[in-house]
C-alpha positions in Angstrom: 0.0 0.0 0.0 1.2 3.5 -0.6 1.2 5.5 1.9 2.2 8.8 0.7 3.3 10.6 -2.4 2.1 11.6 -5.6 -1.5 10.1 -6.9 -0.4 7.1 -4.3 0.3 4.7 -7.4 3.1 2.7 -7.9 4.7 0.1 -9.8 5.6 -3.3 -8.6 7.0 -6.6 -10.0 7.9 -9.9 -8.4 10.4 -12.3 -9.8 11.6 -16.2 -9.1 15.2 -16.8 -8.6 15.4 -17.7 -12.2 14.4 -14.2 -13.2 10.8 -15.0 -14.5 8.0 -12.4 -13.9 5.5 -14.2 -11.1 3.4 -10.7 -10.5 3.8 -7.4 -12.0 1.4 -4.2 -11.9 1.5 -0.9 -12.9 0.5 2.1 -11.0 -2.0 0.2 -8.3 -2.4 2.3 -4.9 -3.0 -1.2 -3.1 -2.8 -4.6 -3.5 -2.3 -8.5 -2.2 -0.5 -11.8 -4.2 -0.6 -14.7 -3.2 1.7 -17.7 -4.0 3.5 -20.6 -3.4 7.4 -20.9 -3.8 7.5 -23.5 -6.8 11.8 -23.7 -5.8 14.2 -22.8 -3.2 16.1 -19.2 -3.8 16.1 -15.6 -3.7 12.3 -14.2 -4.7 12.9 -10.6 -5.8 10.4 -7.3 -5.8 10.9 -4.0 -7.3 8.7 -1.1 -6.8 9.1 1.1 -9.5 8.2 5.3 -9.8 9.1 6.4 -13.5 6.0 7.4 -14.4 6.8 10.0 -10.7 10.1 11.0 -10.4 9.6 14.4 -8.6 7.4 13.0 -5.6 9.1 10.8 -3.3 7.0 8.1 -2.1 6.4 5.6 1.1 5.4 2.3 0.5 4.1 -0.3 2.9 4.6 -4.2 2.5 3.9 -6.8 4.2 4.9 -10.8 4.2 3.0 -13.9 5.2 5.3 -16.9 5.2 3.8 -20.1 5.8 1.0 -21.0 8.2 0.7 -20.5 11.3 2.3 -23.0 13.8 -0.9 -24.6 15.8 -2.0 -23.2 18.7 -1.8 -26.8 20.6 0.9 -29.8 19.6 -2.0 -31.8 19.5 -4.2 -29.8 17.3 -4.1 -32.2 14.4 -5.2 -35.4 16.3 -8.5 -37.3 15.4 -10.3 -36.6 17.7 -11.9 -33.4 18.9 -10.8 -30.0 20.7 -12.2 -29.4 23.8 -14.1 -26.6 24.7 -11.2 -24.6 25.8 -9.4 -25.0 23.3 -11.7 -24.7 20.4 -12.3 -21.2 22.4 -8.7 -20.4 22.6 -8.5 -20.8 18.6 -11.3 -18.8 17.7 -10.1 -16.0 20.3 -6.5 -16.4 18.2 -8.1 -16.0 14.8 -10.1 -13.2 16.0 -6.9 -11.7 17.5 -5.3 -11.8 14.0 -8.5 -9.9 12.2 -7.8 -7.2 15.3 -4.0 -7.2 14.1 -4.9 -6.8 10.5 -7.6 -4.1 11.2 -5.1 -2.1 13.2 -2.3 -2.4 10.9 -5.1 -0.9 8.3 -6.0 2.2 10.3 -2.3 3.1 11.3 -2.0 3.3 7.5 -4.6 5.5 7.2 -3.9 7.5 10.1 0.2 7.6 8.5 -1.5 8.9 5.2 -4.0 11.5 7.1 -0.9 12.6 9.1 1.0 12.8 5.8 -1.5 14.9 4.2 -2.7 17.4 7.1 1.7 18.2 7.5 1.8 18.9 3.9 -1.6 21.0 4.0 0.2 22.8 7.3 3.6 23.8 5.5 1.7 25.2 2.2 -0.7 27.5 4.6 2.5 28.6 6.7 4.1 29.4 3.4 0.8 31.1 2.1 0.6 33.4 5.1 3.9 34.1 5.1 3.4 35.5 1.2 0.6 37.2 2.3 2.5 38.9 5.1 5.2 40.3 2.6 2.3 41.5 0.0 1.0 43.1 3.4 3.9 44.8 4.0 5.2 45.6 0.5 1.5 47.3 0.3 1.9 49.2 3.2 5.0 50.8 2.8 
């Protein structure tokens, strides 16, 4: 996700360690790929601003390896969980949509923070012209 910058586009490609193209998309504000690892090796991911080179840009990315380790060692027996811990699980997954939906809004608070900064600096720079017109005027 981009958090700041320009139009909040930007480019983004993923290659295998043989060099082929696994994901690539151009100028997307957000965005989630999913895959499995087909081989061993170093996965590289580029993000890309050509089509922007005079705004600067903060980008926010996040990785999923694997699944998660069970909650219990003997979570994948036959038979069934008891009570306590079929509650402990949900609680876990429902702690994990928590994580996700806070991760979310500190995004969108870093983007509101972003934009209310930039918003201050133009009005101080505004007033300050104004306050020299003021001046020039009066004299």
């Amino acid at each position: 996700q981009v958090i700041t910058g320009g139009h909040y586009d930007v480019d983004c490609r993923l290659e295998d360690p043989d060099g082929i193209v696994l994901y690539k998309e151009m100028k997307k504000q957000y965005d989630s790929f999913t895959f499995t690892a087909s081989r061993n090796g170093t996965y590289k991911f580029c993000f890309s601003n050509e089509f922007s080179t005079f705004t600067h840009k903060t980008v926010y990315f996040d990785f999923q390896v694997g699944e998660d380790p069970p909650l219990f060692p003997s979570e994948n027996r036959v038979t069934a969980l008891t009570q306590m811990e079929s509650a402990c699980v949900s609680i876990h997954e429902a702690l994990k949509s928590v994580i996700d939906y806070q991760t979310h809004f500190r995004l969108r608070e870093a983007q509101g923070r972003s934009r209310a900064e930039d918003l201050n600096t133009r009005v101080a720079y505004w007033s300050i012209g104004e306050a020299i017109i003021l001046l020039v005027v009066s004299i």
